[in-house]
The first five atom37 places (N, CA, C, CB, O) and aatype in JSON, in Angstrom:
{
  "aatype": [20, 20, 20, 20, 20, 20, 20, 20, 20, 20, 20, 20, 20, 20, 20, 20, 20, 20, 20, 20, 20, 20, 20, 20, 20, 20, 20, 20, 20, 20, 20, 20, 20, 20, 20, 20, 20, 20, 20, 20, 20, 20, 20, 20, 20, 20, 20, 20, 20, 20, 20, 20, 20, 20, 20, 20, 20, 20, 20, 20, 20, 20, 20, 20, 20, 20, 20, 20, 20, 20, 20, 20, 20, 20, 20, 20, 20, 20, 20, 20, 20, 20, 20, 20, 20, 20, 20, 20, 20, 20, 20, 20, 20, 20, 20, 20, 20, 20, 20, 20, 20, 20, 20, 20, 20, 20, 20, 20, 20, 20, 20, 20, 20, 20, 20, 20, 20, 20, 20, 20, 20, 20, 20, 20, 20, 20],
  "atom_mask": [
    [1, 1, 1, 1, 1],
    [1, 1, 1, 1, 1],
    [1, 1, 1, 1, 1],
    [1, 1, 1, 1, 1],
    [1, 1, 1, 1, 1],
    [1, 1, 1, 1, 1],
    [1, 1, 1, 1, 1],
    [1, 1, 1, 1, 1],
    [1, 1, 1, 1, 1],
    [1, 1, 1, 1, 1],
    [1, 1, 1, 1, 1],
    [1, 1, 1, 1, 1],
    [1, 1, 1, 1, 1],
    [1, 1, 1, 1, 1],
    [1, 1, 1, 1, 1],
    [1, 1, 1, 1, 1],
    [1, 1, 1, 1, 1],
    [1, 1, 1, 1, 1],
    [1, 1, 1, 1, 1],
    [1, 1, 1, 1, 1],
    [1, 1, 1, 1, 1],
    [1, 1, 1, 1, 1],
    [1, 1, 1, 1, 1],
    [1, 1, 1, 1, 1],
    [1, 1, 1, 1, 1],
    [1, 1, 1, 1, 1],
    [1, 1, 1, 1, 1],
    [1, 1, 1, 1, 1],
    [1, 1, 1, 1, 1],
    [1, 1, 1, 1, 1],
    [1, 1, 1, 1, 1],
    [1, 1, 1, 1, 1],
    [1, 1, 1, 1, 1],
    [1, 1, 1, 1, 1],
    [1, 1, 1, 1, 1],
    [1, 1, 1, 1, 1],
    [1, 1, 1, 1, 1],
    [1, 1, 1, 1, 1],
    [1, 1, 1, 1, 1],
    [1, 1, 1, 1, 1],
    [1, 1, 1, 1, 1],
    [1, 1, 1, 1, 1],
    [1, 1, 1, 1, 1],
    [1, 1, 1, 1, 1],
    [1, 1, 1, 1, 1],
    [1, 1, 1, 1, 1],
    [1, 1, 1, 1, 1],
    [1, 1, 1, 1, 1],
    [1, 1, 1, 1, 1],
    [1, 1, 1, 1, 1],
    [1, 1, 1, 1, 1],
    [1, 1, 1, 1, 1],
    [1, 1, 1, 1, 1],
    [1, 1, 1, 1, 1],
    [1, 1, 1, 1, 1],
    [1, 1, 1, 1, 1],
    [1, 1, 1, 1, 1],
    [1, 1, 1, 1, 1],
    [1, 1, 1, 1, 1],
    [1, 1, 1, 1, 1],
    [1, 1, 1, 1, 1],
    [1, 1, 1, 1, 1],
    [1, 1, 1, 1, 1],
    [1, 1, 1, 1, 1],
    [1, 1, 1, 1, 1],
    [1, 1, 1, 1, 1],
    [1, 1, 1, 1, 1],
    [1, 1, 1, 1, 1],
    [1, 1, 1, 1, 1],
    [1, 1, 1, 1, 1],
    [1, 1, 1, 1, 1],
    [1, 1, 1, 1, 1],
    [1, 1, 1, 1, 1],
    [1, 1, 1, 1, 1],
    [1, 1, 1, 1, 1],
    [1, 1, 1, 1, 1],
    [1, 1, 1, 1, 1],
    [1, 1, 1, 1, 1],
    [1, 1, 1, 1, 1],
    [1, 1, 1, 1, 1],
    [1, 1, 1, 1, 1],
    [1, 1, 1, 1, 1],
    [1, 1, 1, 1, 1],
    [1, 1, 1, 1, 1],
    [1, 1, 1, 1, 1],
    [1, 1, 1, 1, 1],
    [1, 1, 1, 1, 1],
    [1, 1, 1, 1, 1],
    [1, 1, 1, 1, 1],
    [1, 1, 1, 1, 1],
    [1, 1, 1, 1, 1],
    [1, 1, 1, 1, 1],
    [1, 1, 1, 1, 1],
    [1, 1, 1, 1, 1],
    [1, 1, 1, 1, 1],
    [1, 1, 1, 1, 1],
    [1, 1, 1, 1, 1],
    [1, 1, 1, 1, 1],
    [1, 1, 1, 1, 1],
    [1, 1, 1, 1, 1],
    [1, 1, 1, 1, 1],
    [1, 1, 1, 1, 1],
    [1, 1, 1, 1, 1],
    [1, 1, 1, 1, 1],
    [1, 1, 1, 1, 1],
    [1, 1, 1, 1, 1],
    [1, 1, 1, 1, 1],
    [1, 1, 1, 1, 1],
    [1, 1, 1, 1, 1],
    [1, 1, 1, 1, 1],
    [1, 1, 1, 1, 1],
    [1, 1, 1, 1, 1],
    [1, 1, 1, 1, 1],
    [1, 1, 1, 1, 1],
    [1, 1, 1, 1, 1],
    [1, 1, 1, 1, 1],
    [1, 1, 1, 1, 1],
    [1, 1, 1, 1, 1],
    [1, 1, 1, 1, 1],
    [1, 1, 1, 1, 1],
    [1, 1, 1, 1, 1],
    [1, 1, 1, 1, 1],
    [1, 1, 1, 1, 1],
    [1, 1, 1, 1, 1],
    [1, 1, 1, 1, 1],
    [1, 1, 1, 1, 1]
  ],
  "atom_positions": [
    [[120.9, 64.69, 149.61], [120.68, 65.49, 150.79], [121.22, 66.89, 150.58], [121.31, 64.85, 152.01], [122.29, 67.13, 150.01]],
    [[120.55, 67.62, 151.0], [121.2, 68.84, 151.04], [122.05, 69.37, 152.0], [120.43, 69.6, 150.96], [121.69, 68.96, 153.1]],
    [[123.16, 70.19, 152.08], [123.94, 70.35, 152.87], [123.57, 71.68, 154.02], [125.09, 70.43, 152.06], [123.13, 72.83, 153.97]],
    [[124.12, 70.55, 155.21], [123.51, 71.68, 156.82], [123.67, 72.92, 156.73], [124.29, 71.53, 158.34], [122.86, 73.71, 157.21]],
    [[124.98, 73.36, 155.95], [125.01, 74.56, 156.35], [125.05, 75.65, 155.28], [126.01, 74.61, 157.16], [125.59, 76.75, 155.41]],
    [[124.34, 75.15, 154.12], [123.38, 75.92, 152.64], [122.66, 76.63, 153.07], [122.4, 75.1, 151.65], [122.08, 76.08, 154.0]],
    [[122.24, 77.96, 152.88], [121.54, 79.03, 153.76], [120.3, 78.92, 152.5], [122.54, 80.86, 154.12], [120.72, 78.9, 151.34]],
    [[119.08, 78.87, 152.66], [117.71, 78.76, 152.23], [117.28, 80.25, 152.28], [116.79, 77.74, 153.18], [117.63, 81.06, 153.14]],
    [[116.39, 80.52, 151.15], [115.2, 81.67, 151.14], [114.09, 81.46, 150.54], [115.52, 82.84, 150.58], [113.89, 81.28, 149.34]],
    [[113.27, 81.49, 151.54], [111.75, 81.69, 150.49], [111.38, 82.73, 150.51], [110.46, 81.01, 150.76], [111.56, 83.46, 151.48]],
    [[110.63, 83.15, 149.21], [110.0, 84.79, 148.9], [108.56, 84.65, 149.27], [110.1, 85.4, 147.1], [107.76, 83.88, 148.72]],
    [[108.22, 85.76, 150.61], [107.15, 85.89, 150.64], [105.97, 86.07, 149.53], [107.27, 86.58, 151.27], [106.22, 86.53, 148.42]],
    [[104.74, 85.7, 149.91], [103.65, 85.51, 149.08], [103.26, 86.87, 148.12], [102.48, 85.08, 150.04], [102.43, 86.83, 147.21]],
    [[103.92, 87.9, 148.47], [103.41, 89.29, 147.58], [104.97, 88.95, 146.83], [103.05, 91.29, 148.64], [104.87, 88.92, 145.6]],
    [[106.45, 88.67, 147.4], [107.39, 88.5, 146.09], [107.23, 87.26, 145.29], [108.88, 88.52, 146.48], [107.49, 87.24, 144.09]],
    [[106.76, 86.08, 146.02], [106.29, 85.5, 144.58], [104.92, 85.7, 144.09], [106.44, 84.06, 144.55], [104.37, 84.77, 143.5]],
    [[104.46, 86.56, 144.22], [103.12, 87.0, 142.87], [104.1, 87.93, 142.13], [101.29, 88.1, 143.48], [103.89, 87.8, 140.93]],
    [[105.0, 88.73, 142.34], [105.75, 89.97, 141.7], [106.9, 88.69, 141.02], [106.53, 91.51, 143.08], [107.45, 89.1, 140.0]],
    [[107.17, 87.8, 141.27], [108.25, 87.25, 140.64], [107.2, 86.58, 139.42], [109.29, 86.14, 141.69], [107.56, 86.71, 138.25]],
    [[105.96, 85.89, 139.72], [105.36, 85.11, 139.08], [104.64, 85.97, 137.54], [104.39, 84.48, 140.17], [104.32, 85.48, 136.45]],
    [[104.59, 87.14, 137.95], [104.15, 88.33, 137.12], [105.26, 88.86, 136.02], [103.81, 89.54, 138.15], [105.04, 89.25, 134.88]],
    [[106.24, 88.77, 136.57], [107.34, 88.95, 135.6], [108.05, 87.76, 135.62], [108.25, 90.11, 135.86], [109.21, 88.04, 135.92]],
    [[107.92, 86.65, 135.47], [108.18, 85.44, 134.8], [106.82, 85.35, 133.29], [108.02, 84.04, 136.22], [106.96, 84.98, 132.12]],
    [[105.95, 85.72, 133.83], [105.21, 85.71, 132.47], [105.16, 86.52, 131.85], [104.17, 85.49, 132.38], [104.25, 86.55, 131.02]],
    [[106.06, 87.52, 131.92], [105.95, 88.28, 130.7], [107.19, 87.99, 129.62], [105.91, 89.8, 131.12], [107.45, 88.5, 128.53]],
    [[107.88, 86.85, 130.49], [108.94, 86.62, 129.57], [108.84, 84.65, 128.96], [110.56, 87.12, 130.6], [109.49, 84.03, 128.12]],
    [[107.76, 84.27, 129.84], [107.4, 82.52, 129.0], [106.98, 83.19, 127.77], [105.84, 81.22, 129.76], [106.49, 84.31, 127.61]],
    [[107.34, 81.99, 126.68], [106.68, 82.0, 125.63], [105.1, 81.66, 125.77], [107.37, 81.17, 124.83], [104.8, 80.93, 126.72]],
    [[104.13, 82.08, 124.99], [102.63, 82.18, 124.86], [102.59, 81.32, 123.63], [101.92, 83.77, 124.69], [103.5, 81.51, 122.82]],
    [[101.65, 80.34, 123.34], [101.45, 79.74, 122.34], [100.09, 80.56, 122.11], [101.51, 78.19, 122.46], [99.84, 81.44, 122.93]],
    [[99.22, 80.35, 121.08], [97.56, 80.84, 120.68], [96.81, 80.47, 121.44], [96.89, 80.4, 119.46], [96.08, 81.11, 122.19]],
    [[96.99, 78.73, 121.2], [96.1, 77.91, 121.55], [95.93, 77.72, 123.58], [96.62, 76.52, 120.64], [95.11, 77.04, 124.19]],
    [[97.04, 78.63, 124.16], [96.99, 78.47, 125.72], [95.93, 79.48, 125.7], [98.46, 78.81, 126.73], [95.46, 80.24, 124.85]],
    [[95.62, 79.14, 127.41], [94.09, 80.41, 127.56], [94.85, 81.99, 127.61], [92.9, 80.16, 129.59], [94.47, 83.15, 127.49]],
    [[95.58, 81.59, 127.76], [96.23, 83.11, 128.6], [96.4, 83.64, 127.0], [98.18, 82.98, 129.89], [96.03, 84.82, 126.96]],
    [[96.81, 83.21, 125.78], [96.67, 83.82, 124.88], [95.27, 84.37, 124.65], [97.14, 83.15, 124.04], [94.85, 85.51, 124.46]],
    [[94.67, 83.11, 124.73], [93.27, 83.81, 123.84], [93.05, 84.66, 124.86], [91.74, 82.8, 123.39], [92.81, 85.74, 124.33]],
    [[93.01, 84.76, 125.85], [91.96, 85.94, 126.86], [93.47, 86.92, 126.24], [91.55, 85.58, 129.39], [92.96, 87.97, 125.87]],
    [[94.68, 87.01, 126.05], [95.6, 88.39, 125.64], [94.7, 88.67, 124.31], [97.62, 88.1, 125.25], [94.0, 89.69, 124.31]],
    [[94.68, 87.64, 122.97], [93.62, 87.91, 121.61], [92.22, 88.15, 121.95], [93.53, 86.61, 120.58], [91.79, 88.7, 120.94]],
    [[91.46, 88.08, 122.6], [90.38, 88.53, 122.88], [90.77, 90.6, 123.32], [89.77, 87.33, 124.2], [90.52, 91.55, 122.57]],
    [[91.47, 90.67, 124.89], [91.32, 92.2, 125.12], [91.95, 92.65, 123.92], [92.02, 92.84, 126.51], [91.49, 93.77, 123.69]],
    [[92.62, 92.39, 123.21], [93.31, 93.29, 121.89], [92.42, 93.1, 121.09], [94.76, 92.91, 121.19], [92.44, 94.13, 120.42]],
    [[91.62, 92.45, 120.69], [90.5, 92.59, 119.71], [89.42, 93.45, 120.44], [89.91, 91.12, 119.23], [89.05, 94.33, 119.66]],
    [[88.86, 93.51, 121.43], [88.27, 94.41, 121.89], [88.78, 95.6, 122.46], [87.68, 93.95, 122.51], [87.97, 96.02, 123.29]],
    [[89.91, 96.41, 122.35], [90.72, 97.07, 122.49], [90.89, 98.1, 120.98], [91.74, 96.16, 122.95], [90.91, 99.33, 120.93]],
    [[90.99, 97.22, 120.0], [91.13, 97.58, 118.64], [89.84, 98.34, 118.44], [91.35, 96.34, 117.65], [89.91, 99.55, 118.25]],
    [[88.61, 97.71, 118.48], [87.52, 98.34, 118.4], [87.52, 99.83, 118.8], [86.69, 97.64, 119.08], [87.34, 100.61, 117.86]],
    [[87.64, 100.22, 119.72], [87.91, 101.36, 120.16], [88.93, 102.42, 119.82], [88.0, 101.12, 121.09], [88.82, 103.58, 119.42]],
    [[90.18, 101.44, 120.17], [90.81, 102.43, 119.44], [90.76, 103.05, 117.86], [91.84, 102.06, 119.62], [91.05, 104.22, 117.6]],
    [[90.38, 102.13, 116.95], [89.83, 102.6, 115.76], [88.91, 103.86, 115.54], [89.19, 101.61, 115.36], [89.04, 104.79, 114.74]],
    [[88.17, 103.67, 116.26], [86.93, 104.58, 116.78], [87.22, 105.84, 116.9], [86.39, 104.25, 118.07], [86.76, 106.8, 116.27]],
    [[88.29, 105.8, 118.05], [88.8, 107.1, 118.51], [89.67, 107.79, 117.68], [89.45, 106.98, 119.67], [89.63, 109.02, 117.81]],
    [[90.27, 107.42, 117.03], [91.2, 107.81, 116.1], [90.61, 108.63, 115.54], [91.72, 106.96, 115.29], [91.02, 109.79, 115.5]],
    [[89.41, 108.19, 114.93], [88.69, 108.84, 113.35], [88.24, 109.68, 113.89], [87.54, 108.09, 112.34], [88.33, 110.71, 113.21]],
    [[87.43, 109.93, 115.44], [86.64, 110.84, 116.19], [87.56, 112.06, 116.2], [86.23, 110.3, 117.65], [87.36, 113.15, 115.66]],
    [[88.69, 111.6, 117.0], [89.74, 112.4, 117.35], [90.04, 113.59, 115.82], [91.13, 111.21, 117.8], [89.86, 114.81, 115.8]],
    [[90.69, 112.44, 114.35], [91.0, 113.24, 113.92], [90.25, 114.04, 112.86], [91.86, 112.88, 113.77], [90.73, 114.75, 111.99]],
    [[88.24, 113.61, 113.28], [87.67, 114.37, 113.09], [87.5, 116.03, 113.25], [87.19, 113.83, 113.38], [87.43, 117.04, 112.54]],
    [[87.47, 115.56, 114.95], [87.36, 116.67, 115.65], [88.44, 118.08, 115.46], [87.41, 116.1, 116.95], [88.16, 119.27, 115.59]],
    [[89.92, 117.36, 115.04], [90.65, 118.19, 115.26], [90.63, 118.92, 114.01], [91.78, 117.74, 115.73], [90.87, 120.12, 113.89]],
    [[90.28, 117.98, 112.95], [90.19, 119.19, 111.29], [89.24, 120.0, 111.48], [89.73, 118.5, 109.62], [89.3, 121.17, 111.1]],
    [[87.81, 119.29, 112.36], [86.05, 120.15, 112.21], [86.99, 121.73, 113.2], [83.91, 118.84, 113.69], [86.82, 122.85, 112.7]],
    [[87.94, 121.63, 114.58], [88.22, 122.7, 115.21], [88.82, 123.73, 114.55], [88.83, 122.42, 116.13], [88.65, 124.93, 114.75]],
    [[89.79, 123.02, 113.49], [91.1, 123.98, 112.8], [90.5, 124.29, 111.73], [92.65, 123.3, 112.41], [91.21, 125.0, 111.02]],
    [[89.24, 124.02, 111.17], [88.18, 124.97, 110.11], [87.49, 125.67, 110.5], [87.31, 124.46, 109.33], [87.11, 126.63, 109.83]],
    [[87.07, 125.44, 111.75], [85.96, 126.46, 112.4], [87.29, 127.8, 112.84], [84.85, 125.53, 114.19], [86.87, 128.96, 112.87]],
    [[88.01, 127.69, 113.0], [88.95, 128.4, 113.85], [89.08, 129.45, 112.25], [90.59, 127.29, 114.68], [88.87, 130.66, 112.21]],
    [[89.42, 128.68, 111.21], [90.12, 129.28, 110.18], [88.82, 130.61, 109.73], [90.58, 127.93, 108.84], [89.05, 131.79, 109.45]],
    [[87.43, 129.91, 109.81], [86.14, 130.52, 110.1], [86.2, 132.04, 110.54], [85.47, 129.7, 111.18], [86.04, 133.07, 109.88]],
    [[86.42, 131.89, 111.55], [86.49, 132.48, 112.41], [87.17, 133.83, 112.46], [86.83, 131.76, 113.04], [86.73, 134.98, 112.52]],
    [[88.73, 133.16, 112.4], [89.87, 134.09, 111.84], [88.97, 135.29, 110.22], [91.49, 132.61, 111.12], [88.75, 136.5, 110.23]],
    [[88.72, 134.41, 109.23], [87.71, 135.13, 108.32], [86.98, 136.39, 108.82], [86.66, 134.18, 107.96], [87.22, 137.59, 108.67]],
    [[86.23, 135.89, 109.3], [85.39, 136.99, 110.07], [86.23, 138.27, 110.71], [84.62, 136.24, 111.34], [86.45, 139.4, 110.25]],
    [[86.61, 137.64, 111.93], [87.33, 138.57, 112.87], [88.96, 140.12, 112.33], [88.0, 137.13, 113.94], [89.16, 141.33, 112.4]],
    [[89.74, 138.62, 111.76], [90.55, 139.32, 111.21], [90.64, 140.42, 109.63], [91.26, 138.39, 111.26], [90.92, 141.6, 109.47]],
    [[90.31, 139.51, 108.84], [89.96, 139.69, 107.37], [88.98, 140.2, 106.91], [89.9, 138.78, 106.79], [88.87, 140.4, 105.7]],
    [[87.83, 140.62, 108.02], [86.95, 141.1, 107.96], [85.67, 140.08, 106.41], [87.61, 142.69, 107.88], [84.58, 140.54, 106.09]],
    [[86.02, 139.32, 106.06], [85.06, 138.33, 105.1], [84.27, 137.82, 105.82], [85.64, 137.2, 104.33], [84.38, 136.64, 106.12]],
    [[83.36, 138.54, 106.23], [82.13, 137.68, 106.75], [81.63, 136.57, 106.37], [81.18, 138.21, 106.69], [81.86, 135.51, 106.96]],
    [[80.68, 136.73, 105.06], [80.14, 135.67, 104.49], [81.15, 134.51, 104.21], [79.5, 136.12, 103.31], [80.69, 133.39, 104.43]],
    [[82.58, 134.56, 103.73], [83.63, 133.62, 103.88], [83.72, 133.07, 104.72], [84.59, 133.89, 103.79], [83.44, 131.88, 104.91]],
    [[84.09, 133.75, 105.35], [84.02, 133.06, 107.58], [82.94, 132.18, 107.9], [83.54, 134.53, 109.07], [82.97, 130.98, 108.2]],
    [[81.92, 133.01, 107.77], [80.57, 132.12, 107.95], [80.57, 130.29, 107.76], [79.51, 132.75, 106.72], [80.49, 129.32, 108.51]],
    [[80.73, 130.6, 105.98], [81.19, 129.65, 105.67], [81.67, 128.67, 105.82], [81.45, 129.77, 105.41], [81.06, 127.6, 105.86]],
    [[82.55, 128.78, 105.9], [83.91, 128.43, 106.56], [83.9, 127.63, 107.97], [84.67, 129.79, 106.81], [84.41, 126.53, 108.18]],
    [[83.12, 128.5, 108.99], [82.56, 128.05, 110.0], [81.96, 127.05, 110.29], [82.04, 128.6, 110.25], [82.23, 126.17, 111.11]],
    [[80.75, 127.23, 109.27], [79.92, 126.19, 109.34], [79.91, 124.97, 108.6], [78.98, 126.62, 109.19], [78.9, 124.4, 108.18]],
    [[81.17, 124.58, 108.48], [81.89, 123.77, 107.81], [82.76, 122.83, 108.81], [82.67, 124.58, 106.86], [82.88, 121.64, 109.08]],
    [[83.33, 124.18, 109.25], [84.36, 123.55, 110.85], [83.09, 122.67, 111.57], [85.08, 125.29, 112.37], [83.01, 121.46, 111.8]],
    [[82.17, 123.71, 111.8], [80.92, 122.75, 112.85], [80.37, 121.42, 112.53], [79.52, 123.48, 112.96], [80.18, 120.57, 113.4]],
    [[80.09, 121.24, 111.21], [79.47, 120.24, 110.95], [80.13, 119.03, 110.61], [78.75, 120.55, 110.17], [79.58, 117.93, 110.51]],
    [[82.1, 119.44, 110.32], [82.75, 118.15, 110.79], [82.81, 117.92, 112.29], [84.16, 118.1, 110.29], [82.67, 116.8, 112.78]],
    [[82.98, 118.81, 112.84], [82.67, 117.99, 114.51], [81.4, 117.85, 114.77], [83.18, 118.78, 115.9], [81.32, 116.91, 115.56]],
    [[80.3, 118.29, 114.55], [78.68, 117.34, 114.51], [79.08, 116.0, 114.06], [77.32, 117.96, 113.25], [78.69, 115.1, 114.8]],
    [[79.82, 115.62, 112.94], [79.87, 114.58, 112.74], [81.17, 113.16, 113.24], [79.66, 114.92, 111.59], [81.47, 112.03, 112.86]],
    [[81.61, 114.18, 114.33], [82.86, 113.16, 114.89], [81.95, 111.9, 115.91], [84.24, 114.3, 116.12], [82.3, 110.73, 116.03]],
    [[81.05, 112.38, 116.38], [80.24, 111.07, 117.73], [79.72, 110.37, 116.83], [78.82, 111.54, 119.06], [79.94, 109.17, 116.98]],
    [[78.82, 110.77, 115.55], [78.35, 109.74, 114.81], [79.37, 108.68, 113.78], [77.37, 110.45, 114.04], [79.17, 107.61, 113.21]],
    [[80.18, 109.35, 113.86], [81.41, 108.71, 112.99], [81.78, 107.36, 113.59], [82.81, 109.69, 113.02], [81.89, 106.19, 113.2]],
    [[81.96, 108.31, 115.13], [82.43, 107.43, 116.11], [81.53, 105.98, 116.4], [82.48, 108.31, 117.37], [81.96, 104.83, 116.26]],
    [[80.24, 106.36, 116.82], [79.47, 105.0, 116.93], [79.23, 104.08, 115.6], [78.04, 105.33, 117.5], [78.92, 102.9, 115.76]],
    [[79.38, 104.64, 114.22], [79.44, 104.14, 113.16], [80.33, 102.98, 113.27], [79.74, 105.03, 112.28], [79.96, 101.81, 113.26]],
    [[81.54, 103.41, 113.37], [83.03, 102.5, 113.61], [82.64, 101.52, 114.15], [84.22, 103.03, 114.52], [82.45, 100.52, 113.46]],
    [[82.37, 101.48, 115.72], [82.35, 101.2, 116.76], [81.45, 99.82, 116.38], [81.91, 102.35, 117.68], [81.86, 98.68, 116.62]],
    [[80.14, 100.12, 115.74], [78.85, 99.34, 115.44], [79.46, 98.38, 113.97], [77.28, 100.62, 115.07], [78.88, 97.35, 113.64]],
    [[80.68, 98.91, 113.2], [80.52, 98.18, 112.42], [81.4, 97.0, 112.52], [80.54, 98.78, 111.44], [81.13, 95.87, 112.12]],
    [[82.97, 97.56, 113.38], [84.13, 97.31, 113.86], [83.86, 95.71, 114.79], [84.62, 98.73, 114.75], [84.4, 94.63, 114.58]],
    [[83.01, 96.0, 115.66], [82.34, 94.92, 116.41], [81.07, 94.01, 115.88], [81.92, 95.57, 117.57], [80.57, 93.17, 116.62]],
    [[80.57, 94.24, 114.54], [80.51, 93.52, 113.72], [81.0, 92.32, 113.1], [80.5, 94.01, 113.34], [80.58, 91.16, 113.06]],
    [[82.36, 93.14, 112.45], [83.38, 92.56, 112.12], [84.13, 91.74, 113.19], [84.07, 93.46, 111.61], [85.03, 91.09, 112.65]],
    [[84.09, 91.62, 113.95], [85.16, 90.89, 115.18], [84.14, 90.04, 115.82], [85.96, 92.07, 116.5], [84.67, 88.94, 116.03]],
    [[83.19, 90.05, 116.13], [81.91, 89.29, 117.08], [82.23, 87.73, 116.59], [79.93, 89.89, 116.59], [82.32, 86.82, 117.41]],
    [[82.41, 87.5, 115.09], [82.73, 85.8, 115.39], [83.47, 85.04, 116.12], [83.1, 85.23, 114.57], [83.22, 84.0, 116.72]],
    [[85.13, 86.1, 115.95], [86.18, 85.85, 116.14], [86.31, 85.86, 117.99], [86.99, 86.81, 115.22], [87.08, 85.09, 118.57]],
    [[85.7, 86.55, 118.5], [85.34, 87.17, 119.83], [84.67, 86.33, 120.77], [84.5, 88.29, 119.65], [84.96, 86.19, 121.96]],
    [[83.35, 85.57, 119.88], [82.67, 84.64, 120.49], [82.98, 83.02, 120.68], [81.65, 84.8, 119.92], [82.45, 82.11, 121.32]],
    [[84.62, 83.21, 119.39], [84.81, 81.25, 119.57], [85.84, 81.5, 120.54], [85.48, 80.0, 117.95], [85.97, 80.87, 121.58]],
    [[86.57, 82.44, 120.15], [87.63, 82.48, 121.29], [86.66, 82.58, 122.81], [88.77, 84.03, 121.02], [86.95, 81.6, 123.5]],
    [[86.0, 83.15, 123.25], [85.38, 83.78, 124.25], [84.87, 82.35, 124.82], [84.27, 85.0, 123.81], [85.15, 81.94, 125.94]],
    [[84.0, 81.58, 123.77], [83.71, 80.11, 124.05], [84.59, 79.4, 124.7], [83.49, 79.41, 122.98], [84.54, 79.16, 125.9]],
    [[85.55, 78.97, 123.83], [86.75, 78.08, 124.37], [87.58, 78.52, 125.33], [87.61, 77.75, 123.43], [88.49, 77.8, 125.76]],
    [[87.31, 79.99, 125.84], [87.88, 80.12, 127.49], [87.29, 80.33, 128.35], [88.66, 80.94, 127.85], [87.77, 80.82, 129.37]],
    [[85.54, 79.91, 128.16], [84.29, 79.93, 129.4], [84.27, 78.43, 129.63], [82.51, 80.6, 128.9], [83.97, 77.95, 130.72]],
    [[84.61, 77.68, 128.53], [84.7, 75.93, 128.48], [85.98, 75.09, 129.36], [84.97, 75.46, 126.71], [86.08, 73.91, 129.69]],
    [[86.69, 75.99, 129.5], [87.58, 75.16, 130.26], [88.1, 76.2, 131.52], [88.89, 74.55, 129.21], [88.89, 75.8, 132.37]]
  ]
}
């Protein structure tokens, strides 16, 4: 029995979702629970992208800092035809950052689609 005069609390229904939320971030996760695979699933589709972006990104930022250097040619140094150059060099690595990008993207999810679809299976199955 519990004793009369033990003072009781229950946590309303929004503190236990906030308690229940940070209780799981500290249970251990096995693979084989769902809650893993659906965590290995968004990080595999997560990866995809971020891969992607990376290369886009640090496309973009060499194709800007050559076109710039381009530029500088021209403007400052007065080397036109150098600049030019130069320029159109900067441009055509960032022409090629979106195609880079869907390249990744198309091959990346290639690569992962098996892994994606058994896991994906075995947590539409139960």
């Amino acid at each position: 029995m519990s004793d009369p005069n033990a003072f009781t609390y229950n946590y309303s229904a929004k503190e236990q979702a906030e308690i229940k939320k940070i209780r799981e971030k500290y249970a251990p996760r096995t693979v084989d629970s769902p809650e893993g695979k659906l965590e290995r699933v968004r990080r595999l589709d997560a990866s995809v992208t971020q891969k992607a972006t990376a290369w886009a990104l640090a496309l973009g930022v060499i194709g800007t800092l050559v076109l710039g250097i381009g530029m500088c040619c021209c403007l400052v140094r007065e080397q036109f035809f150098l600049g030019i150059l130069i320029g159109l060099l900067g441009t055509l690595t960032l022409a090629l950052a979106y195609p880079v990008y869907t390249l990744i993207i198309a091959r990346e999810r290639k690569r992962i689609a098996p892994e994606i679809l058994q896991l994906t299976d075995e947590l539409m199955q139960k």
